[in-house]
Structures are given as C-alpha cells and as structure tokens.
N, CA, C and O atoms as a GROMACS GRO file, in nm:
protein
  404
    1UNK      N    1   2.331   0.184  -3.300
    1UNK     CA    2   2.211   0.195  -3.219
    1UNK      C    3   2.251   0.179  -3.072
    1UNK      O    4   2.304   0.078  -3.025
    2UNK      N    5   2.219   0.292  -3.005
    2UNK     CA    6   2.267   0.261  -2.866
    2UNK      C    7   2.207   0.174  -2.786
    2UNK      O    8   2.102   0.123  -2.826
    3UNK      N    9   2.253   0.146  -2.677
    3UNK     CA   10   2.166   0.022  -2.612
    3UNK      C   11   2.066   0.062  -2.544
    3UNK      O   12   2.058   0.178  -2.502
    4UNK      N   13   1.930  -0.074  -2.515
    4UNK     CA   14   1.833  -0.051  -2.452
    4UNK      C   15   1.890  -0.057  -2.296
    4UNK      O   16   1.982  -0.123  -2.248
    5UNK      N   17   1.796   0.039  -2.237
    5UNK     CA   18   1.804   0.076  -2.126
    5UNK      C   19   1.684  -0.034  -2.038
    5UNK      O   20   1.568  -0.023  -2.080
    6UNK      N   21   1.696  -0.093  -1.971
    6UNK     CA   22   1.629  -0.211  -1.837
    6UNK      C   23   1.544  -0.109  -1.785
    6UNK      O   24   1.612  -0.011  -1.754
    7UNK      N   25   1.458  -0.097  -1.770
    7UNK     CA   26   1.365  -0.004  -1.674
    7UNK      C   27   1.360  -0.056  -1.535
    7UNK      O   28   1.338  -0.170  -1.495
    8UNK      N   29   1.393   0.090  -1.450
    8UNK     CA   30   1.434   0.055  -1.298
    8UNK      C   31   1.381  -0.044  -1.185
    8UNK      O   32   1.442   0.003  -1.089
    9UNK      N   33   1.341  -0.101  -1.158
    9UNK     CA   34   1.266  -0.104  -1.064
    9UNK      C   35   1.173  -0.060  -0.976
    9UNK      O   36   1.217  -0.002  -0.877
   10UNK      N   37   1.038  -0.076  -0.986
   10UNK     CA   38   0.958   0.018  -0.874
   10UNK      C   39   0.985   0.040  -0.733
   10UNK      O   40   1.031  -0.063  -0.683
   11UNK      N   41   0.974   0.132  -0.651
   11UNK     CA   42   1.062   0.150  -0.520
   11UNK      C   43   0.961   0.088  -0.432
   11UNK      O   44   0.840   0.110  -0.440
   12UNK      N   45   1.016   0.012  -0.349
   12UNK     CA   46   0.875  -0.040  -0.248
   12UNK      C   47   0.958  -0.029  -0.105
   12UNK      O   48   1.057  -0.084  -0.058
   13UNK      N   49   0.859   0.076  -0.059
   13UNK     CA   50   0.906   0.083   0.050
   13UNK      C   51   0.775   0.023   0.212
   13UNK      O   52   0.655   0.049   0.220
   14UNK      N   53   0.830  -0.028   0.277
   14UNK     CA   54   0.780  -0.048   0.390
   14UNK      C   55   0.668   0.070   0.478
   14UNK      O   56   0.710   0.172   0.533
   15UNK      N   57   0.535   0.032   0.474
   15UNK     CA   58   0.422   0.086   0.498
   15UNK      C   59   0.456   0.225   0.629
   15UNK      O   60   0.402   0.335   0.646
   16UNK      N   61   0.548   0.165   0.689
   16UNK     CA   62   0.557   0.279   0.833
   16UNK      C   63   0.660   0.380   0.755
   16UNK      O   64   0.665   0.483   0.822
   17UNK      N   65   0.734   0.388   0.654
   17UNK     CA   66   0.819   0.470   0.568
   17UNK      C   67   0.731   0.596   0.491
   17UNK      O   68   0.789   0.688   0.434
   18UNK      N   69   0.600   0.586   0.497
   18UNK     CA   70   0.553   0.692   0.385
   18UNK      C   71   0.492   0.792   0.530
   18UNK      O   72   0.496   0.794   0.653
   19UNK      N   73   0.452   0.846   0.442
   19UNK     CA   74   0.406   1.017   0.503
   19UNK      C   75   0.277   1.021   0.479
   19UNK      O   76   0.215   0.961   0.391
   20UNK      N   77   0.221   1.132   0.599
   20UNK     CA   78   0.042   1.148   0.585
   20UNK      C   79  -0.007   1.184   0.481
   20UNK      O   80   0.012   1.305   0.486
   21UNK      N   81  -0.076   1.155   0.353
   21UNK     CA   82  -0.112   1.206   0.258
   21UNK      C   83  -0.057   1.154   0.146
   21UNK      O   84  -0.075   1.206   0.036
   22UNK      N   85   0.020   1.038   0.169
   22UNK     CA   86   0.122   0.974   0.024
   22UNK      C   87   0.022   0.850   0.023
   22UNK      O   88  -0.036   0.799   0.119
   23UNK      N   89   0.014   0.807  -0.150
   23UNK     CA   90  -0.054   0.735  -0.192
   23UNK      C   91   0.000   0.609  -0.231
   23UNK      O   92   0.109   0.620  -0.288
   24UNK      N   93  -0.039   0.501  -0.219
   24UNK     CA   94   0.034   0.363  -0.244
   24UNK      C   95  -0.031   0.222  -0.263
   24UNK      O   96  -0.129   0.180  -0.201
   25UNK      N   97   0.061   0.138  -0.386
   25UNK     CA   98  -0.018  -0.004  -0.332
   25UNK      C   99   0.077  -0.080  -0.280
   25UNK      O  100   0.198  -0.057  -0.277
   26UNK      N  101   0.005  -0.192  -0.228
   26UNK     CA  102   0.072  -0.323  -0.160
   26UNK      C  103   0.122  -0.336  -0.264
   26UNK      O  104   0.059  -0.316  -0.368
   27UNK      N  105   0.276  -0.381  -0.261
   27UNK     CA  106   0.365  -0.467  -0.329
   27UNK      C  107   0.456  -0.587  -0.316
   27UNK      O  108   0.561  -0.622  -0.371
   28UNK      N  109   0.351  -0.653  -0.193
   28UNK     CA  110   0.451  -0.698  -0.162
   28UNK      C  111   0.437  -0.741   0.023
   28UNK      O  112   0.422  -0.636   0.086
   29UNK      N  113   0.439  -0.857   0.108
   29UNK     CA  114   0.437  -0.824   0.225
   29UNK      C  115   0.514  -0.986   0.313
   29UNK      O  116   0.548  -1.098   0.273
   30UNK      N  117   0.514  -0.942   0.396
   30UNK     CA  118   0.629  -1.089   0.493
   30UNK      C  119   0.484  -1.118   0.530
   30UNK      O  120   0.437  -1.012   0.489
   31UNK      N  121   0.390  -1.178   0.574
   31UNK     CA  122   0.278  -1.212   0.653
   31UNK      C  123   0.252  -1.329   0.674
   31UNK      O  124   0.260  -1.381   0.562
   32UNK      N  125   0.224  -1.413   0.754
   32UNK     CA  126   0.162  -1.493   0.769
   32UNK      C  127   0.045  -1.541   0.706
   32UNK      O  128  -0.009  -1.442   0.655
   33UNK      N  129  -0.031  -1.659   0.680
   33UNK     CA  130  -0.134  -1.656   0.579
   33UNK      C  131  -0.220  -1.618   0.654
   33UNK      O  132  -0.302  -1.559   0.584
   34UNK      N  133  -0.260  -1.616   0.783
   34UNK     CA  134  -0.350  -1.562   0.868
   34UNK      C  135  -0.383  -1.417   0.830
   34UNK      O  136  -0.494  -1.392   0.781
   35UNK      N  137  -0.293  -1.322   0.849
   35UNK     CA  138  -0.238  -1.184   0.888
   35UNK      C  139  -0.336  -1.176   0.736
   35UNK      O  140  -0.452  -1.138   0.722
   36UNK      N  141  -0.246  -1.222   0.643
   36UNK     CA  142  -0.265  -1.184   0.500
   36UNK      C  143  -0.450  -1.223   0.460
   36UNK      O  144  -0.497  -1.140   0.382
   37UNK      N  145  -0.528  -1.313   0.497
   37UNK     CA  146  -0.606  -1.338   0.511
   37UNK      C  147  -0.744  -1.213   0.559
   37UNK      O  148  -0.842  -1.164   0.505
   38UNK      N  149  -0.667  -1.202   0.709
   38UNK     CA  150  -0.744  -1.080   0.755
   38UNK      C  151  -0.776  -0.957   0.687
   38UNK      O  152  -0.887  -0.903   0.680
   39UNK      N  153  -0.635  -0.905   0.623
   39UNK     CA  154  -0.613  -0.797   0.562
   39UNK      C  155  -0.717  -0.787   0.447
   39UNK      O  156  -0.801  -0.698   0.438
   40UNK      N  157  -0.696  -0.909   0.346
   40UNK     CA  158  -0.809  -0.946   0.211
   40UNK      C  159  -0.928  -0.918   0.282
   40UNK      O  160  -0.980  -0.813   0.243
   41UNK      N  161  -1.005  -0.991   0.398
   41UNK     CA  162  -1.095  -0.968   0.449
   41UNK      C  163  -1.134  -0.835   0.452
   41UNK      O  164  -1.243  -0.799   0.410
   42UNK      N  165  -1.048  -0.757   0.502
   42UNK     CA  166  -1.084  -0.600   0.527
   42UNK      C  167  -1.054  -0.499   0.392
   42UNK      O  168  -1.064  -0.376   0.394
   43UNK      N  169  -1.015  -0.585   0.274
   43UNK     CA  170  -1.022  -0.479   0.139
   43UNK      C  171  -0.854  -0.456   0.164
   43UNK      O  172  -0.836  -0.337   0.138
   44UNK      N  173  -0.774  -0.494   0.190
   44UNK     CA  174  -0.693  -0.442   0.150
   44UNK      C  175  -0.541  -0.565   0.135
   44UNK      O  176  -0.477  -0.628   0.219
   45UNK      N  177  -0.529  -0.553  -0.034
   45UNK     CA  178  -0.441  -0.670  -0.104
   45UNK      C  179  -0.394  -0.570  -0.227
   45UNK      O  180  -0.433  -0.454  -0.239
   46UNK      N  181  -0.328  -0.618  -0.291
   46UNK     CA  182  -0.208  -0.624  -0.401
   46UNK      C  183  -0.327  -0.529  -0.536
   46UNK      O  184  -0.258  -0.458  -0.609
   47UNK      N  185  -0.445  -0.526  -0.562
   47UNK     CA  186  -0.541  -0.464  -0.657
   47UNK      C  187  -0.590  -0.333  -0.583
   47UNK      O  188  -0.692  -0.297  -0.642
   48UNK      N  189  -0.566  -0.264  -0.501
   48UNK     CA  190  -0.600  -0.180  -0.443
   48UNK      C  191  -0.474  -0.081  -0.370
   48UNK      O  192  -0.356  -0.097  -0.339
   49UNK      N  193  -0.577   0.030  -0.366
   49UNK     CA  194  -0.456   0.195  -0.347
   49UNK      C  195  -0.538   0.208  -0.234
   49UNK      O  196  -0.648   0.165  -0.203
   50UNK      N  197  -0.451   0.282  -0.181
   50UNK     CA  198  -0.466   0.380  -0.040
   50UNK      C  199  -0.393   0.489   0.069
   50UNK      O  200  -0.286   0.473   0.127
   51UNK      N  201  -0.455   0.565   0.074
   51UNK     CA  202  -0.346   0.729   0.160
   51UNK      C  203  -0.329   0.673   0.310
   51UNK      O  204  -0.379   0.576   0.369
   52UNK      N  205  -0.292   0.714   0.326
   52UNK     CA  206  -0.189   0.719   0.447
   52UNK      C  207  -0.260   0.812   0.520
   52UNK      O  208  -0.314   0.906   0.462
   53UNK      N  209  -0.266   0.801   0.621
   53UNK     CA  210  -0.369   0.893   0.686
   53UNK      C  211  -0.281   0.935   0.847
   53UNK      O  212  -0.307   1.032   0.918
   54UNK      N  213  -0.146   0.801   0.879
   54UNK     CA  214  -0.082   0.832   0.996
   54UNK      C  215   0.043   0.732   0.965
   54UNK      O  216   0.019   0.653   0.873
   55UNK      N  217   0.121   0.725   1.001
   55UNK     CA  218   0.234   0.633   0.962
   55UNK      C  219   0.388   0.627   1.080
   55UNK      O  220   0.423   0.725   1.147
   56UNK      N  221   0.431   0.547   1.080
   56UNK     CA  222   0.540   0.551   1.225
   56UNK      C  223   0.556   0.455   1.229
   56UNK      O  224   0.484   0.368   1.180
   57UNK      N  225   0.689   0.436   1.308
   57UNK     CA  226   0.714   0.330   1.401
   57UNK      C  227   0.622   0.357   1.567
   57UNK      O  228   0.581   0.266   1.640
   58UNK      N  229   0.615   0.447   1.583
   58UNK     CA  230   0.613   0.500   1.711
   58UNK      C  231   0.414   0.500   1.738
   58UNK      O  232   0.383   0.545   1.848
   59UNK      N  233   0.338   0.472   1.682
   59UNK     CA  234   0.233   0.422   1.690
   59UNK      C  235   0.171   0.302   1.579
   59UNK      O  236   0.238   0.238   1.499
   60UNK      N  237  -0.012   0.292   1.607
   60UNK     CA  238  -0.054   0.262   1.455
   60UNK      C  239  -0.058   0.316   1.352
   60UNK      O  240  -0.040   0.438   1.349
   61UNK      N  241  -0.080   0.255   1.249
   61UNK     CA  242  -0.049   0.325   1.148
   61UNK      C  243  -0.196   0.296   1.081
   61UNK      O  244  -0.241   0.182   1.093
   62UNK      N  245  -0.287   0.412   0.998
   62UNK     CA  246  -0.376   0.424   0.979
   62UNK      C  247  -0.395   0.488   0.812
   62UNK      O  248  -0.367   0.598   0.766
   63UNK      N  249  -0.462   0.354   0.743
   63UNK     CA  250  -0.460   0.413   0.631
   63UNK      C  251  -0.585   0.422   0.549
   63UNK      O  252  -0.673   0.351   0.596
   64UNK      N  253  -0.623   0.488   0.439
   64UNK     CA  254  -0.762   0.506   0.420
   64UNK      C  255  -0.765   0.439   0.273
   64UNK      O  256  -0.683   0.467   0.186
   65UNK      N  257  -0.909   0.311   0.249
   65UNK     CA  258  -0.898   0.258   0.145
   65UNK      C  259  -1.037   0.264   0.133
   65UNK      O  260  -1.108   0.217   0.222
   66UNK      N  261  -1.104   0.337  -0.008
   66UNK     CA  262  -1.220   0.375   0.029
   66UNK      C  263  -1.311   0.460   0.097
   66UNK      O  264  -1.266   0.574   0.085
   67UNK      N  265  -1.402   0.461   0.153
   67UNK     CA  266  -1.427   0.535   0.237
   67UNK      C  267  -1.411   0.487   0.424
   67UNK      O  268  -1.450   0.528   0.533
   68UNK      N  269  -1.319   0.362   0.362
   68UNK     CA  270  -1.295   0.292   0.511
   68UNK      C  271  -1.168   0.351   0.574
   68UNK      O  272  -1.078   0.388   0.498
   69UNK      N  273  -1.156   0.361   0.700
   69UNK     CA  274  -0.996   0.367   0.733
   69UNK      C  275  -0.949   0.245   0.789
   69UNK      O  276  -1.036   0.189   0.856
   70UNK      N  277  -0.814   0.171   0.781
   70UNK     CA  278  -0.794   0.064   0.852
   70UNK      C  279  -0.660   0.117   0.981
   70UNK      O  280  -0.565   0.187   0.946
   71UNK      N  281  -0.672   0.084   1.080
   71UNK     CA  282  -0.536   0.053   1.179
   71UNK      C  283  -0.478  -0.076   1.175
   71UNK      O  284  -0.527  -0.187   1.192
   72UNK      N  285  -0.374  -0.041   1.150
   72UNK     CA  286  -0.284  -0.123   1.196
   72UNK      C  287  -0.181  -0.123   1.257
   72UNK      O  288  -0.130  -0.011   1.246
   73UNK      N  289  -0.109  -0.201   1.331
   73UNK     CA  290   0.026  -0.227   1.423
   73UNK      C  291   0.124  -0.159   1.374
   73UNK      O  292   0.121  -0.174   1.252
   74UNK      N  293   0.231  -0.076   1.413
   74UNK     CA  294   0.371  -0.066   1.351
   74UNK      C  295   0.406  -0.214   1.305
   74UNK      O  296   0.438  -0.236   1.188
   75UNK      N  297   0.399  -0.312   1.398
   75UNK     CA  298   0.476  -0.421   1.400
   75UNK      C  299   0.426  -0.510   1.251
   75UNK      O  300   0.511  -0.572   1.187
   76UNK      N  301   0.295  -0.508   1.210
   76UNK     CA  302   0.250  -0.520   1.102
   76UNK      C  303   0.289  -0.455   0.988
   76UNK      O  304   0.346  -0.516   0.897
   77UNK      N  305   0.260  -0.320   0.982
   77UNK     CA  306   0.298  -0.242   0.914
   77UNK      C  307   0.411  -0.223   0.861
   77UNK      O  308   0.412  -0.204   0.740
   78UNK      N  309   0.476  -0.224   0.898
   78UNK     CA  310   0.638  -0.246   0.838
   78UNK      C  311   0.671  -0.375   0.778
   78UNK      O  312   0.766  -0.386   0.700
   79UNK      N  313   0.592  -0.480   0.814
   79UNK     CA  314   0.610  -0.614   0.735
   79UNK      C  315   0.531  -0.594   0.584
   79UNK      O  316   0.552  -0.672   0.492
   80UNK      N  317   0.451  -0.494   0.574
   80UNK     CA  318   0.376  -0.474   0.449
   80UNK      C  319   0.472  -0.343   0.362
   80UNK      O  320   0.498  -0.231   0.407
   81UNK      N  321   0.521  -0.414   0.193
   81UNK     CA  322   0.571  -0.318   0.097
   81UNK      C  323   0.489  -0.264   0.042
   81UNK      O  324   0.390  -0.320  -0.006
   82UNK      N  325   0.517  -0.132   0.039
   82UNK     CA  326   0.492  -0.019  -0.076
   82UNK      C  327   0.472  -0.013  -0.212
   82UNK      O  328   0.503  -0.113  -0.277
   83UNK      N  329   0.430   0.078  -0.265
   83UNK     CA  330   0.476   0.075  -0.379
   83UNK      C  331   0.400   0.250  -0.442
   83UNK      O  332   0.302   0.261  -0.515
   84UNK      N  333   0.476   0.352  -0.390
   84UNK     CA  334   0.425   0.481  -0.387
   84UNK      C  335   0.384   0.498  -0.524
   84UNK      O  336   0.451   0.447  -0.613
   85UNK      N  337   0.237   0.590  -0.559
   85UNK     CA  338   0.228   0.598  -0.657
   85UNK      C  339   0.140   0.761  -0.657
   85UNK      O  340   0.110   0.838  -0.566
   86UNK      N  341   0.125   0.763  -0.760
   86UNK     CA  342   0.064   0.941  -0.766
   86UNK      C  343  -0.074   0.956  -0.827
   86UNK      O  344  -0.102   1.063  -0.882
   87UNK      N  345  -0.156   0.866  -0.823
   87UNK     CA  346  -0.291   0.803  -0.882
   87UNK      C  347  -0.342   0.898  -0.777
   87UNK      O  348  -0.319   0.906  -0.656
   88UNK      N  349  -0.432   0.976  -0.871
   88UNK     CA  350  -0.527   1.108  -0.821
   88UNK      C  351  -0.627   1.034  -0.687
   88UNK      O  352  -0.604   1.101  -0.587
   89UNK      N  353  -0.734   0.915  -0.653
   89UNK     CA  354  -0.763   0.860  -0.591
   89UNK      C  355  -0.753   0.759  -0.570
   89UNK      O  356  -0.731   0.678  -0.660
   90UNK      N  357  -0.763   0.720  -0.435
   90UNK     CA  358  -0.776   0.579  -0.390
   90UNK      C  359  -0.885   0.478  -0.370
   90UNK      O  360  -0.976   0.517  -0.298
   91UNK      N  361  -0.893   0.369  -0.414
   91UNK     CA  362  -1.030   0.264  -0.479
   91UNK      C  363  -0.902   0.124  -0.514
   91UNK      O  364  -0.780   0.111  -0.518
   92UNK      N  365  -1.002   0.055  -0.529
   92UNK     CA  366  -0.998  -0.064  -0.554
   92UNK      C  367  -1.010  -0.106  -0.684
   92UNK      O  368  -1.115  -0.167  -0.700
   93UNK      N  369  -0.901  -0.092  -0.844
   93UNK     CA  370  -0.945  -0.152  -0.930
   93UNK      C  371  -0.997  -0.256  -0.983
   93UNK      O  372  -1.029  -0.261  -1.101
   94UNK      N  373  -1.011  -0.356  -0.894
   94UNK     CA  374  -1.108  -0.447  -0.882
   94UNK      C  375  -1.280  -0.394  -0.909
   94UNK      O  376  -1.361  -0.443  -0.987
   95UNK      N  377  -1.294  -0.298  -0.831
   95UNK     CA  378  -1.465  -0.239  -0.855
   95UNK      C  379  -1.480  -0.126  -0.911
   95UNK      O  380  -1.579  -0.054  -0.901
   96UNK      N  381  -1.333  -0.095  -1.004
   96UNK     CA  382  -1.349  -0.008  -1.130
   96UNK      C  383  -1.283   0.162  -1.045
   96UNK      O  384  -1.194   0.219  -1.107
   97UNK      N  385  -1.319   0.211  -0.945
   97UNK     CA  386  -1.320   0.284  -0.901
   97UNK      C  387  -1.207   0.392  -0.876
   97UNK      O  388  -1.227   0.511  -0.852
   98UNK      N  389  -1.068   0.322  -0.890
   98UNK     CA  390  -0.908   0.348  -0.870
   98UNK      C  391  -0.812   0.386  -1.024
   98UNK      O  392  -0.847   0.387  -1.142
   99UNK      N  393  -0.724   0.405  -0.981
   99UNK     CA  394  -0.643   0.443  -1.083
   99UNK      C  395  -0.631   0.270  -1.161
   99UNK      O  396  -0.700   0.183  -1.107
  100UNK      N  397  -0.558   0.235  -1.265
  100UNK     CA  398  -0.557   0.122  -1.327
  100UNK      C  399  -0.377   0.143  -1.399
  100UNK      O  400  -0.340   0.171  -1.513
  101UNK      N  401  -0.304   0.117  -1.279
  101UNK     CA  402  -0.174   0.130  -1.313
  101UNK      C  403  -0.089   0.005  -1.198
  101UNK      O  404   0.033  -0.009  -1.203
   0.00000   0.00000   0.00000
C-alpha cells in the first residue's frame, strides 16, 4: 500500500499580493488588537470572503465584502493573510450567504 500523501498547505498570501477580481478569506493577520477590532467592526474577520476590487503596495487597497466596499492602507494590508479561493460569491458564512468552505 503506498503511502498517504499530507495534504499541502493552503497558500496565504498577503492582501496587497492578489489582483482586481481575485477572491479570498482572511487567514490569518499581524494586527494589533485595536486594528483587528476595527476590522470585526466593519464585517471583515476569518468567516467571511471578499474580491478585491484594487490591490498594491503603491496605494489603498479596496476590497468588496457584501455589498460594502472597505479601504484600506497598503501598510495594513499587507499585514493581513490570504487565503485565495474560487467560491462563486462573496458573503459572510456567518449570515448563510457565502460559499461554506
């Protein structure tokens, strides 16, 4: 019986790394409890997807969760991981609405 194979790791990449139109959740982030705080405040944590709507080092980076869009800092943004995924829309499985992966 050949051996079991470890399943890879999910790729998480840093929020200013994806492209306009790529879909993703938080996986992950360096923040402060403040920072991280705010963010929950505004809908967006570790149970929730969202597109990319602008992304860079070289400005904010603007992403859409819901029918909301949020900005944020490069300098933020890059402290927040990825976790690209291919879930037809973006919602919050928390309020049923999102992919459930």
């Amino acid at each position: 019986m050949p051996p079991l194979m470890a399943e890879p790791a999910p790729i998480r990449l840093p929020l200013t790394q994806l492209k306009r139109g790529d879909r993703a959740m938080v996986a992950g982030a360096s923040l402060s409890d403040e920072d991280r705080a705010v963010l929950q405040a505004m809908g967006l944590d570790e149970r929730c997807t969202f597109t990319v709507c602008r992304a860079g080092a070289g400005g904010p980076c603007i992403i859409q969760l819901d029918a909301t869009r949020l900005g944020l800092s490069p300098e933020l943004a890059k402290r927040i991981l990825t976790r690209p995924c291919d879930c037809p829309e973006t919602g919050c499985r928390e309020r049923g609405e999102g992919p459930t992966h």
